[in-house]
N, CA, C and O atoms as a Tripos MOL2 file, in Angstrom:
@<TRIPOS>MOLECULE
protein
  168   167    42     0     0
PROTEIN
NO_CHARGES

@<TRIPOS>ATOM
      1 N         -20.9730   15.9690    9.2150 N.3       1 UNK1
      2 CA        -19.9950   15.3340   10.0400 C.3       1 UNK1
      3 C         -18.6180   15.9010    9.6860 C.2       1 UNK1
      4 O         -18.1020   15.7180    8.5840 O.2       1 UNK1
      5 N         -17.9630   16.7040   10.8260 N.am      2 UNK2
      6 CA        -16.3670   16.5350   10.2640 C.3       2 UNK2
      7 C         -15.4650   15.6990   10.1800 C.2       2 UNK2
      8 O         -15.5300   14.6720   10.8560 O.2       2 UNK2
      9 N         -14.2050   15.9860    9.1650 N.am      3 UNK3
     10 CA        -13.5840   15.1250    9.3400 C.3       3 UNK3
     11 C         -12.2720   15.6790    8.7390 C.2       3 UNK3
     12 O         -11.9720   16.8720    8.7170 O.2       3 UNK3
     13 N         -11.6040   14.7630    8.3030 N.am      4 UNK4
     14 CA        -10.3250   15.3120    7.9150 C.3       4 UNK4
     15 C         -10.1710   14.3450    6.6690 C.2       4 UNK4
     16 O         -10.2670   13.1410    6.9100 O.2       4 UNK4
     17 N          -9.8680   14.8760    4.9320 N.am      5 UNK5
     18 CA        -10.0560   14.0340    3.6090 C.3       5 UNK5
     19 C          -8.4130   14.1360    3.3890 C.2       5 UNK5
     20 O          -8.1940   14.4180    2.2110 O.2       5 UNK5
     21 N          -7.0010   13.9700    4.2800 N.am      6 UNK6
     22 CA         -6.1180   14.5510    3.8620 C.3       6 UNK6
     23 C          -5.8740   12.8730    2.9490 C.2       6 UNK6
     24 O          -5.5010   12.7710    1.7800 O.2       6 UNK6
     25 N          -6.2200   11.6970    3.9080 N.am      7 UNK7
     26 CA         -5.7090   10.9390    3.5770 C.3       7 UNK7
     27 C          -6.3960   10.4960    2.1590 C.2       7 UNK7
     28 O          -5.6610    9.7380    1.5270 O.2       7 UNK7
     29 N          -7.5510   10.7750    1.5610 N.am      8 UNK8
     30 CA         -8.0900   10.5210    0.3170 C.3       8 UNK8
     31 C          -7.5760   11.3710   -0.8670 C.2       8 UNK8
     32 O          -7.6680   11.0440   -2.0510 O.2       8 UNK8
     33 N          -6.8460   12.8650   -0.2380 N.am      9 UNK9
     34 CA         -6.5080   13.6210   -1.6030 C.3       9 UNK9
     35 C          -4.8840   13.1470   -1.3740 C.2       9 UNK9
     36 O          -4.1260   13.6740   -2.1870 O.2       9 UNK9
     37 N          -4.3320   12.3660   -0.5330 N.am     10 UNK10
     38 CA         -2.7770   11.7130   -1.0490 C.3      10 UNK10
     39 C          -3.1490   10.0590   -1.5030 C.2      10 UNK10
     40 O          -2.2640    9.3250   -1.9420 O.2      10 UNK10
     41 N          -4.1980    9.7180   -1.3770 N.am     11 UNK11
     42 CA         -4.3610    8.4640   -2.0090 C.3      11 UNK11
     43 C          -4.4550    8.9710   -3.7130 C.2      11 UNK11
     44 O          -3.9120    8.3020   -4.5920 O.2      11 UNK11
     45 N          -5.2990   10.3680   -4.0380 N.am     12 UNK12
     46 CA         -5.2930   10.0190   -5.1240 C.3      12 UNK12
     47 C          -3.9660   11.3690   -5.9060 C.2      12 UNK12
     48 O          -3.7810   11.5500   -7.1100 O.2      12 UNK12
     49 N          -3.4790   11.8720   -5.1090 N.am     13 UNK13
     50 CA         -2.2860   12.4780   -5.3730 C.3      13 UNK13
     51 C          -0.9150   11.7640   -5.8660 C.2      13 UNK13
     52 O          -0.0900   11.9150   -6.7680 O.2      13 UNK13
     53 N          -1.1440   10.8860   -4.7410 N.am     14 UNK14
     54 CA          0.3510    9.7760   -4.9260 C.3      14 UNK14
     55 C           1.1080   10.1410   -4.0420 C.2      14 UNK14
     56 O           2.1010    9.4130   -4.0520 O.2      14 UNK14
     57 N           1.1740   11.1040   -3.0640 N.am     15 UNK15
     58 CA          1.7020   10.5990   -1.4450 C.3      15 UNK15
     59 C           1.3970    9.8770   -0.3180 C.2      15 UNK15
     60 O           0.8890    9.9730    0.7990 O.2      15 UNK15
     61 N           2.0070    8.9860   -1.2080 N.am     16 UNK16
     62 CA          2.0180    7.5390   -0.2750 C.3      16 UNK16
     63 C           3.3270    7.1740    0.5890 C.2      16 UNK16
     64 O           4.3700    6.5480    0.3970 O.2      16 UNK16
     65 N           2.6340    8.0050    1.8090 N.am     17 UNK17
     66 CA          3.8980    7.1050    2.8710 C.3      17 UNK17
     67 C           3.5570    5.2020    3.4750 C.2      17 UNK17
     68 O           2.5200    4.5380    3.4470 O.2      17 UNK17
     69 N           4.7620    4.9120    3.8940 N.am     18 UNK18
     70 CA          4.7480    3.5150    4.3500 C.3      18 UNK18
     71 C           3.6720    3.6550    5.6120 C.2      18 UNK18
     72 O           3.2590    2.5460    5.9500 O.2      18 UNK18
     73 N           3.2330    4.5290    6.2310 N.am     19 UNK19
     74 CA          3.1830    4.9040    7.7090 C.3      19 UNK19
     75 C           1.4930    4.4930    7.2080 C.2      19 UNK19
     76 O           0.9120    3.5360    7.7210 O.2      19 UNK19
     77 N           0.9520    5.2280    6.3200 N.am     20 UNK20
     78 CA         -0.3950    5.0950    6.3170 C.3      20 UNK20
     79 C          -0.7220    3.9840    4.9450 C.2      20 UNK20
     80 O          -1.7750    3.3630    5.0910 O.2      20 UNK20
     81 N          -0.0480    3.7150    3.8250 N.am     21 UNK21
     82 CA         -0.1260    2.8990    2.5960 C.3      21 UNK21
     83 C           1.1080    1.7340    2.4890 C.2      21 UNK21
     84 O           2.3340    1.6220    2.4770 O.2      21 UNK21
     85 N          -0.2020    0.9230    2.4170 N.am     22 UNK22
     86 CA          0.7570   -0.1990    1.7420 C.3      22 UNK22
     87 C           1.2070   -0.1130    0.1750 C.2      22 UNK22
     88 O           0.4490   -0.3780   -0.7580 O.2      22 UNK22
     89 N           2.5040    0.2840    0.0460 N.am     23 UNK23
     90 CA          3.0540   -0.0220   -1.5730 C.3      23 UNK23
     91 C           3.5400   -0.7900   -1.8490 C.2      23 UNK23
     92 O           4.5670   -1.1660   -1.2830 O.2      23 UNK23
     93 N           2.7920   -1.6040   -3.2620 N.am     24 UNK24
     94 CA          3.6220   -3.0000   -3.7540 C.3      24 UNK24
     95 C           4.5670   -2.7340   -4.7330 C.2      24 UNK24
     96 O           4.1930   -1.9620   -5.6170 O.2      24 UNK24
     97 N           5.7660   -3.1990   -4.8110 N.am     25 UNK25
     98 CA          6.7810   -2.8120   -6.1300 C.3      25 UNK25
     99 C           6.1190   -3.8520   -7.1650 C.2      25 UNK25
    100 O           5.4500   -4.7970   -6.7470 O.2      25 UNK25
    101 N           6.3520   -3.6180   -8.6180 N.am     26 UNK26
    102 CA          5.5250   -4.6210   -9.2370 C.3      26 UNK26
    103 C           6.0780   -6.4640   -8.7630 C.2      26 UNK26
    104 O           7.1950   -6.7470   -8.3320 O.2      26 UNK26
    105 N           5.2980   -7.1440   -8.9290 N.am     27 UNK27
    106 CA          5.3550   -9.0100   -8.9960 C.3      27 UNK27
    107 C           5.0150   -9.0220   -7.4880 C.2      27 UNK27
    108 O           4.4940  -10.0290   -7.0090 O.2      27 UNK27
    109 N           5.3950   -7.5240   -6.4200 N.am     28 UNK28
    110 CA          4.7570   -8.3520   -5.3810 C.3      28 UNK28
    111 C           3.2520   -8.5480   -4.6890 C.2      28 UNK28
    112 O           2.3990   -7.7530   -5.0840 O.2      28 UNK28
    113 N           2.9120   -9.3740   -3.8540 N.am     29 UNK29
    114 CA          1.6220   -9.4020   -3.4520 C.3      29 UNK29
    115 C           1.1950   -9.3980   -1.8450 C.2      29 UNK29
    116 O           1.9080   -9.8210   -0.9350 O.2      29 UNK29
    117 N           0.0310   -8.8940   -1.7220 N.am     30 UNK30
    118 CA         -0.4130   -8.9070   -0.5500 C.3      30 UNK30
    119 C          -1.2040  -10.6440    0.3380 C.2      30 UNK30
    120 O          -2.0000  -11.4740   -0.1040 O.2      30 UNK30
    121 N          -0.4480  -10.5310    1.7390 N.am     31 UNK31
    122 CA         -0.9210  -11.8490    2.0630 C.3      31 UNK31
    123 C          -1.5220  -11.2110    3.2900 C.2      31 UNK31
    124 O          -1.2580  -10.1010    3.7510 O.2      31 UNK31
    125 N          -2.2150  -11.9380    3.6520 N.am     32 UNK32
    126 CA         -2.9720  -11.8390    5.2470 C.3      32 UNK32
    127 C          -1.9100  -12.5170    6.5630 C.2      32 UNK32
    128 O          -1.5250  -13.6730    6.7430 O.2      32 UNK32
    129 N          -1.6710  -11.3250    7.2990 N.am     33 UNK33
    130 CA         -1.2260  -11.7840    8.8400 C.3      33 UNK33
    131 C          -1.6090  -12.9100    9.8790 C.2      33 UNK33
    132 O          -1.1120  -14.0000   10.1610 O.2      33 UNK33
    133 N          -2.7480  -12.1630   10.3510 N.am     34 UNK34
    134 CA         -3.3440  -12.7050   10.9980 C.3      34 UNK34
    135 C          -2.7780  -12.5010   12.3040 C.2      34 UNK34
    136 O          -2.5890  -13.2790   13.2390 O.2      34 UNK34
    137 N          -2.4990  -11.0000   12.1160 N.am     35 UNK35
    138 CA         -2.2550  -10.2470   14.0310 C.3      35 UNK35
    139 C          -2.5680   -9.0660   13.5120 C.2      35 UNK35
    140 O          -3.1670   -8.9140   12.4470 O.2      35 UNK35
    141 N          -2.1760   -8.1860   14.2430 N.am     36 UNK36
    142 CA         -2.6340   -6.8680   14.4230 C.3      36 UNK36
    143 C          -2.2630   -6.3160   13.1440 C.2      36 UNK36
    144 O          -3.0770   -5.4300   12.8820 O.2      36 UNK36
    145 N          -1.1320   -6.4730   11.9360 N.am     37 UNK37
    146 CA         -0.7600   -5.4410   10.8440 C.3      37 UNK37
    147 C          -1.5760   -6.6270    9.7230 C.2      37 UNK37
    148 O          -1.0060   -6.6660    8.6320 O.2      37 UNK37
    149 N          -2.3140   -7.1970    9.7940 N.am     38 UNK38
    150 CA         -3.8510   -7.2960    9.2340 C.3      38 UNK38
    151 C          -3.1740   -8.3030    7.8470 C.2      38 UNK38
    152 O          -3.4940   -9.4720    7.6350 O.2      38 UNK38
    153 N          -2.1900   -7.4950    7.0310 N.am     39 UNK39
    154 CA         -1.7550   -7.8400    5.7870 C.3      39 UNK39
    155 C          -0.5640   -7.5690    5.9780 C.2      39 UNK39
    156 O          -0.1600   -6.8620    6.9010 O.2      39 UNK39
    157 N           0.3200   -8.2500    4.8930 N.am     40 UNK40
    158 CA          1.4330   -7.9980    4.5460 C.3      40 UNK40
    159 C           1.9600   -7.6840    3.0920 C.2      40 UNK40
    160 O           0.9850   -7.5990    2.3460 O.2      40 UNK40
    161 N           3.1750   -7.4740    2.4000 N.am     41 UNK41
    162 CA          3.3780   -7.7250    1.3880 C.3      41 UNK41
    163 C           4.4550   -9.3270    1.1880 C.2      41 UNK41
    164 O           4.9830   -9.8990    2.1420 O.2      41 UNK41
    165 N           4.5290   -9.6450    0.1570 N.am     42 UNK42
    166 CA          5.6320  -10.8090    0.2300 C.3      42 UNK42
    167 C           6.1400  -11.0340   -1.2470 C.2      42 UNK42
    168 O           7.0000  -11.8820   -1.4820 O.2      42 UNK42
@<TRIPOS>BOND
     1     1     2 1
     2     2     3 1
     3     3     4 2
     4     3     5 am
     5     5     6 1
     6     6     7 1
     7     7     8 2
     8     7     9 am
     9     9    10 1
    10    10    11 1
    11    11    12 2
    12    11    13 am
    13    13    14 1
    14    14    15 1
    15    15    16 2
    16    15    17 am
    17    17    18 1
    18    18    19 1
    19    19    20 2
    20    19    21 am
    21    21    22 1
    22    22    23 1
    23    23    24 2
    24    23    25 am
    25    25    26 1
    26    26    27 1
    27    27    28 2
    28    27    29 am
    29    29    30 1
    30    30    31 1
    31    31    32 2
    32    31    33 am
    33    33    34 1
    34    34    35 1
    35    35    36 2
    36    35    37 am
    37    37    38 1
    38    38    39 1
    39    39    40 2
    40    39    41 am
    41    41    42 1
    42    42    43 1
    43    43    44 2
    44    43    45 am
    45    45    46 1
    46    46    47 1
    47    47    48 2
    48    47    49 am
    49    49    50 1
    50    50    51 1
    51    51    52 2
    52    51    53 am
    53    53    54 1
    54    54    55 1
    55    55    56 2
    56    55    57 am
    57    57    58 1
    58    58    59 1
    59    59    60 2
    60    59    61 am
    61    61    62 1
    62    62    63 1
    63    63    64 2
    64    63    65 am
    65    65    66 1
    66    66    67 1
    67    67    68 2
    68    67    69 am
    69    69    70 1
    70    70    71 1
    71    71    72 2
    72    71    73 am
    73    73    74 1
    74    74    75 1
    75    75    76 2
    76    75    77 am
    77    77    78 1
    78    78    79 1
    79    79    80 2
    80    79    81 am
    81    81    82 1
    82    82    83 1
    83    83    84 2
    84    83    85 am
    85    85    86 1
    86    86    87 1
    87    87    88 2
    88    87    89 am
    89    89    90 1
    90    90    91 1
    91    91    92 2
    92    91    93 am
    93    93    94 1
    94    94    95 1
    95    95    96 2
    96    95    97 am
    97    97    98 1
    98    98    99 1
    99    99   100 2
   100    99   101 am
   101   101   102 1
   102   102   103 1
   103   103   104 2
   104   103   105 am
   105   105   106 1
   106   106   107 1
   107   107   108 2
   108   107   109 am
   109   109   110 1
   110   110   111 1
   111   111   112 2
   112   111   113 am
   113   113   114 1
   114   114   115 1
   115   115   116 2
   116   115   117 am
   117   117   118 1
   118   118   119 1
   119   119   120 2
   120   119   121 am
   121   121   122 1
   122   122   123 1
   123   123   124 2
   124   123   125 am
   125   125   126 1
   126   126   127 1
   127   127   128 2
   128   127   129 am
   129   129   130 1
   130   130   131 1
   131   131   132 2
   132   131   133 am
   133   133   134 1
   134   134   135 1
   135   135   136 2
   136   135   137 am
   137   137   138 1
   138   138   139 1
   139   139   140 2
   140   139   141 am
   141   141   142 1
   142   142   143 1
   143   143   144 2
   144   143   145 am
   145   145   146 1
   146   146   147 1
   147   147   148 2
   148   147   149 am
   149   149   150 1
   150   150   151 1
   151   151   152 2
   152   151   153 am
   153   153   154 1
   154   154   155 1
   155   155   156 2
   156   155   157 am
   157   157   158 1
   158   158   159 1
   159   159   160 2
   160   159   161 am
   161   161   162 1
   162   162   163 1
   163   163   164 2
   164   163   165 am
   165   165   166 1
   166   166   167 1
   167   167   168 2
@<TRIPOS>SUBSTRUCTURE
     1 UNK1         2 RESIDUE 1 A UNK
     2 UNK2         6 RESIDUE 1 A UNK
     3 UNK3        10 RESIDUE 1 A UNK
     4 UNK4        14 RESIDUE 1 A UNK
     5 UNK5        18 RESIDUE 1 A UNK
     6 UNK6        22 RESIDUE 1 A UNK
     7 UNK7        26 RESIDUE 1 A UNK
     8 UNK8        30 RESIDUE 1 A UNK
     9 UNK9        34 RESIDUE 1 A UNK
    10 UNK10       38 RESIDUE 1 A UNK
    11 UNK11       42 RESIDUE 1 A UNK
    12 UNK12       46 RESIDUE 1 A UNK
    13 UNK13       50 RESIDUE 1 A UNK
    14 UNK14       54 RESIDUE 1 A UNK
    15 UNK15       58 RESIDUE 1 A UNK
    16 UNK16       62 RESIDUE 1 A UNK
    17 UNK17       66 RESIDUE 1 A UNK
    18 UNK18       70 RESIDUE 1 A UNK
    19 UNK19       74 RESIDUE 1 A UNK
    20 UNK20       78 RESIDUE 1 A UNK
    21 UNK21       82 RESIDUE 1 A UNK
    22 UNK22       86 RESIDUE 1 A UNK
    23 UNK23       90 RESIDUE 1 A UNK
    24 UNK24       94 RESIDUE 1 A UNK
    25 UNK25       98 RESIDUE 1 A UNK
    26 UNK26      102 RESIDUE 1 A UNK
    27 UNK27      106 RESIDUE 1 A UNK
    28 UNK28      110 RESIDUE 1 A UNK
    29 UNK29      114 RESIDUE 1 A UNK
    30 UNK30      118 RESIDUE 1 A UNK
    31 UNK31      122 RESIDUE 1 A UNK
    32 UNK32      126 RESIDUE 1 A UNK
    33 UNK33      130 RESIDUE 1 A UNK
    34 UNK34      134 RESIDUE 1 A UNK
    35 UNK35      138 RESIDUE 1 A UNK
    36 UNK36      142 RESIDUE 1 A UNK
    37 UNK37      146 RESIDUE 1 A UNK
    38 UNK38      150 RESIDUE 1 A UNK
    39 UNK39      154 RESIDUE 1 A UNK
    40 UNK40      158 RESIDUE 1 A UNK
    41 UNK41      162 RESIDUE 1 A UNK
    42 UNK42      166 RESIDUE 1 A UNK
């Protein structure tokens, strides 16, 4: 099957844009939406 692994070698690279990764600064946490952007941070 093809595909495209760009987004698994910047998950484990550490280019993490906002566009595709959620980043938490430390103390914060992830909550659930409950619309279309699924989660949040808070």
């Amino acid at each position: 099957m093809k595909g495209d692994i760009g987004l698994i070698k910047r998950l484990i690279d550490g280019g993490w844009d906002s566009k595709d990764f959620l980043v938490l600064d430390p103390g914060e946490k992830i909550t659930a939406t409950y619309d279309e952007g699924i989660i949040s941070k808070t």
